[in-house]
N, C-alpha and C positions, 0 to 999 in steps of 0.2 A: 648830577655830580657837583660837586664844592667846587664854589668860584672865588678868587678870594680879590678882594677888591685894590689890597695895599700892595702895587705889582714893587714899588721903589722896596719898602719895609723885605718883601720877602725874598728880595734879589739880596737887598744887604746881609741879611740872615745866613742865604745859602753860602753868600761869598765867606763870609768869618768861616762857619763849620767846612765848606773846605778848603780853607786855609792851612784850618787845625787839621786836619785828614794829611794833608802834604808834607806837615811841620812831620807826623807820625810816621810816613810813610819812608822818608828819610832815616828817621831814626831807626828803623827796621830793618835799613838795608847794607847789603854785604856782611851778614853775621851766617855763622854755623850753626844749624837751628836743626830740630828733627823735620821730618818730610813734611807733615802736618804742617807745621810753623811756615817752612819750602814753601809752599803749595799757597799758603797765606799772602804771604811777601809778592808772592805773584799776583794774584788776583784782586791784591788791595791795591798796585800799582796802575793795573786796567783800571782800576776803578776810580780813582784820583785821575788820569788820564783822560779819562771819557768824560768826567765830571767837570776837568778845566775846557775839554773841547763841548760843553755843554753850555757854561755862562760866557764861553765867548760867543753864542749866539743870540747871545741875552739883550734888547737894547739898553743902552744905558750904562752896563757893566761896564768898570775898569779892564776887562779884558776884549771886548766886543773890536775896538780899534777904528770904527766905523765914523764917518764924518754925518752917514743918514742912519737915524734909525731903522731898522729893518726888521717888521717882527714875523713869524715863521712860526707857527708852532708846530707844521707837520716834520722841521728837523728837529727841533726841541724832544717835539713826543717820540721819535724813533730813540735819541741818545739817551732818553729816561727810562725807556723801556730793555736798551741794555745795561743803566745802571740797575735794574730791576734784577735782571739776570744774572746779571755778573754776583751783586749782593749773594741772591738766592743759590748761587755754588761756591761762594765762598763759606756761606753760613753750613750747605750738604756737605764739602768736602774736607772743613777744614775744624768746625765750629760744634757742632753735633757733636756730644758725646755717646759716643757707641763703641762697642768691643775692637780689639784690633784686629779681628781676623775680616768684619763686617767691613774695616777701613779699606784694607786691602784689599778689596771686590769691589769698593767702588771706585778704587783708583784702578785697578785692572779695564773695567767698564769704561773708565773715564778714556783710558790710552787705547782702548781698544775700538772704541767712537772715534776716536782721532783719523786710528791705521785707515777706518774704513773712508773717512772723509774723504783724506785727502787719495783715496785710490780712486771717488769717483770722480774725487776735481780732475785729477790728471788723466781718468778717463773718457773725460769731458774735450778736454783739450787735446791731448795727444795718445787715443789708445792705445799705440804699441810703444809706450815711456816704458825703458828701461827698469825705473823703479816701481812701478805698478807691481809685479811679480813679488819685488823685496816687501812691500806693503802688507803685501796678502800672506806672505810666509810670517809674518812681524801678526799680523792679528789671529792667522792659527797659534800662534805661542802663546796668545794671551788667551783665548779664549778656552786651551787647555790648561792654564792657570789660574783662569779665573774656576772652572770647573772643580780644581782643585780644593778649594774655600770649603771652608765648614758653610759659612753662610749660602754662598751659591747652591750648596746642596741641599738647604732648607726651601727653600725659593717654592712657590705652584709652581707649577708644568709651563701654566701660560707667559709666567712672569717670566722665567727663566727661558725661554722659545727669544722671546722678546727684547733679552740682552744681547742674546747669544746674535743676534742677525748683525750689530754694533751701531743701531741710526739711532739709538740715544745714548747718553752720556751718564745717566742715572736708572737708578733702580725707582727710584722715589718720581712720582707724576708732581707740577708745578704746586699744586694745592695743598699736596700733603708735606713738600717742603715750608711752604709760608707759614701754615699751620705750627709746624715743629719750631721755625723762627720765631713765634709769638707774633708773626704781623696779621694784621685787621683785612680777614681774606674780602670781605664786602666788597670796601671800595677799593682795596688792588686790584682785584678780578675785573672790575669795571674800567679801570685805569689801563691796564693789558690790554684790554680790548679796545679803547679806544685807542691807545698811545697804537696798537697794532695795523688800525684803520688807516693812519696815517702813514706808516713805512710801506704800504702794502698801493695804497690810494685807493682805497675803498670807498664805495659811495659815501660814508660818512664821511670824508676828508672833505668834499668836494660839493654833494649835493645842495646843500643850503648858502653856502658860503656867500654870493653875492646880497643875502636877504642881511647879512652883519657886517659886511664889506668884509669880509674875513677870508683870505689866501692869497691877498695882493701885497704884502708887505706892509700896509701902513695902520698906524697906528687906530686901534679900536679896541673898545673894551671889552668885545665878548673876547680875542684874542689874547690882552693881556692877563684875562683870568686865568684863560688854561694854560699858557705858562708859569704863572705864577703857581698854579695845581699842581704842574710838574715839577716848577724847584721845589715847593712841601714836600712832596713825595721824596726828590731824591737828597733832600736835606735830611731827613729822619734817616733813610737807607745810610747816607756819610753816615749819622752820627753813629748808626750801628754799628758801621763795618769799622770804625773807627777805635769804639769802646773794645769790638771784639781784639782788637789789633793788641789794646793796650793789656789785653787780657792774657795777649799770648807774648807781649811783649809788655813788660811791666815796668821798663824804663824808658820806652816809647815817648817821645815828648818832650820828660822833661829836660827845665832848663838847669 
């Protein structure tokens, strides 16, 4: 994987473009927009959010606040991998031009992943919650409405089994969204995977780590590469989610 050597050059980098992301993300907000546009405003504000709680753990950064440096990249790589995310459904739900009856099945999908979520958090927690019941009545309506859809009713067998249960949030698998994004599936797919090692603590987090001094905090180069990896990464994601912003919002920004 790409290591990139100038950790100061690609922190400055990241910080300007999300700067410009926040400067956007403002100008976006509280307007009457259609659902699509909705659903935008939402997901670019995750995303602006997780990306300031991103270079604050950056050493060095004007936002870090730290008197010692600290460098981390197993929380770097978890925050990069849901700016990855978060990007990758803003661009499915919001960006993608496809029919509107197609839009409507996947926002169906989307709310309907939700109902079932949270019915097994709270069955996790407290199985006889009161609203577990309201949950489940809430995701038969959607998933008779999703049935509804022209689209839903083109679906395979398999595919459609497979919405219909509600433990994903899309029709479309990670790969065949990137693809549709234009992004470079190579070394994203490898990026997931590693930045995944690390929220997970998988042997790769861990196994080598004293042969680079690498998971005690302090300063060394095989560490600052792969942060620096990860702002690359989630600096181009900013720029996208950004450009797309301006695209749905076309006074976005300016001064």
């Amino acid at each position: 994987m790409p290591l990139h050597d100038d950790y100061e050059k690609t922190l400055g980098a990241f910080d300007k473009i999300l700067t410009e992301a926040t400067v956007v993300s403002q100008t976006c907000a509280g307007k009457q927009v259609p659902a699509r546009s909705w659903w935008a405003t939402v997901l670019f504000t995750r995303f602006c959010t997780t990306g300031v709680s991103l270079i604050s753990l950056c050493p060095r950064s004007r936002f870090s606040g730290r008197l010692i440096d600290h460098y981390d990249f197993g929380s770097v790589a978890s925050l990069t991998r849901n700016l990855l995310e978060c990007y990758l459904a803003l661009f499915y739900l919001c960006i993608e031009q496809i029919p509107e009856d197609e839009w409507i099945a996947r926002l169906y999908l989307l709310q309907l992943a939700d109902c079932t979520s949270r019915t097994q958090l709270f069955e996790h927690l407290t199985p006889q919650d009161p609203e577990i019941p309201e949950y489940d009545k809430q995701a038969d309506e959607l998933r008779a409405k999703l049935k509804a859809t022209k689209y839903f009713r083109s679906l395979a067998s398999d595919v459609a089994k497979r919405a219909l249960n509600g433990r994903t949030p899309h029709f479309k698998k990670r790969d065949e969204i990137m693809i549709a994004a234009g992004l470079q599936l190579g070394e994203l797919k490898a990026a997931y995977h590693m930045f995944s090692t690390q929220i997970h603590s998988g042997p790769l987090a861990f196994y080598r780590m004293g042969e680079r001094e690498q998971g005690r905090g302090v300063e060394n180069q095989t560490e600052k590469g792969y942060i620096a990896w990860a702002l690359t990464i989630s600096g181009d994601l900013c720029q996208r989610s950004t450009q797309h912003m301006r695209t749905l919002f076309p006074e976005a920004g300016q001064k």
